[in-house]
C-alpha positions as semicolon CSV with decimal commas, in nm:
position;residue;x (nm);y (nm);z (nm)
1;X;24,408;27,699;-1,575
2;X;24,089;27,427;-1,549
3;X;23,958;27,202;-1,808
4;X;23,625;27,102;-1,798
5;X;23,478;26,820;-2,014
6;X;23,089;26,751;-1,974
7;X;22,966;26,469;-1,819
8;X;22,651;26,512;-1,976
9;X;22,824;26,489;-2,350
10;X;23,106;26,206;-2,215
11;X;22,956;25,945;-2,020
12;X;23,277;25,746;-1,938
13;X;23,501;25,859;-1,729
14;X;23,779;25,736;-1,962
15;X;23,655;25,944;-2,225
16;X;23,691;26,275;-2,064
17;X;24,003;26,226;-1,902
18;X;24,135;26,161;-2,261
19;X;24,036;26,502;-2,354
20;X;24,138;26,656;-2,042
21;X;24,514;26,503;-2,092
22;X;24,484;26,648;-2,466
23;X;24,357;26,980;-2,342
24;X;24,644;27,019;-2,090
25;X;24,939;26,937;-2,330
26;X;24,780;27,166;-2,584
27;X;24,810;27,447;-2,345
28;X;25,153;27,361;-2,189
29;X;25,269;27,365;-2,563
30;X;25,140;27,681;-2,590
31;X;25,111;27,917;-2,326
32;X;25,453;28,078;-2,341
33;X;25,316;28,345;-2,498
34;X;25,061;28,429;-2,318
35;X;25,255;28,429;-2,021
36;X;25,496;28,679;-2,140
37;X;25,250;28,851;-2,203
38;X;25,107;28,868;-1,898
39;X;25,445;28,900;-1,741
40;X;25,462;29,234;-1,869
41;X;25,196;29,382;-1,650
42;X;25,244;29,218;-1,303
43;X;24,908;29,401;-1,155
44;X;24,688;29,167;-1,350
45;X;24,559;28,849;-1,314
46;X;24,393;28,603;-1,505
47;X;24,174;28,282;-1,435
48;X;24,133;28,033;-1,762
49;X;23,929;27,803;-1,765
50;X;23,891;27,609;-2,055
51;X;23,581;27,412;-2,163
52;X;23,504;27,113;-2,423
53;X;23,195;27,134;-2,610
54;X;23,215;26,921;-2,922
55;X;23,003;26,584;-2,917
56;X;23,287;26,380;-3,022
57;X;23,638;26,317;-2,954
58;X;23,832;26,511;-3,171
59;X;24,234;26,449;-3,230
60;X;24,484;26,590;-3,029
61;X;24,560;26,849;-3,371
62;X;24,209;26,940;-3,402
63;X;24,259;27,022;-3,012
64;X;24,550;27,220;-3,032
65;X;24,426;27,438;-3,345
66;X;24,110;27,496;-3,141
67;X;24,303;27,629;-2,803
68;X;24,535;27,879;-2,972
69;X;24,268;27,985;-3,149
70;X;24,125;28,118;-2,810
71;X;24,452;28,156;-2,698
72;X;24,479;28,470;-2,959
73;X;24,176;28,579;-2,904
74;X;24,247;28,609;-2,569
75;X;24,569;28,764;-2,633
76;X;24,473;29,055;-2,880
77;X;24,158;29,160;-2,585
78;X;24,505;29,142;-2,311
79;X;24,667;29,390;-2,543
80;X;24,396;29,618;-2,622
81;X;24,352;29,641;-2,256
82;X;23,998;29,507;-2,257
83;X;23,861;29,353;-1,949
84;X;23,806;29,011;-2,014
């Protein structure tokens, strides 16, 4: 899993390694699912990379809501057996 803020939208450094830390406990809060998931069917792999595009720092809930929103997304295509 990668995060990627923007330098380009965040200036200071501070600033994206804020969202960064808020990206990265979002997902460890979350990601059991996803990897049971993908424990089911050991022959695949998968490569997330997750990036911030909002002009403003949002709160850590806002965050969260935002990730396992993918994060379902991204489930129901693993189920279907779409490539993603």
């Amino acid at each position: 899993m990668a995060v990627s803020v923007p330098k380009r939208l965040f200036k200071r450094a501070v600033d994206r390694n804020l969202l960064k830390r808020r990206i990265r406990e979002a997902y460890r809060l979350n990601k059991a699912a996803l990897y049971a998931l993908m424990a089911q069917d050991k022959s695949r792999s998968l490569h997330l990379v997750v990036q911030y595009q909002h002009r403003d720092i949002k709160a850590f809930q806002n965050i969260q809501e935002g990730l396992l929103r993918g994060l379902a997304k991204l489930e129901g295509q693993l189920k279907e057996g779409d490539s993603v």
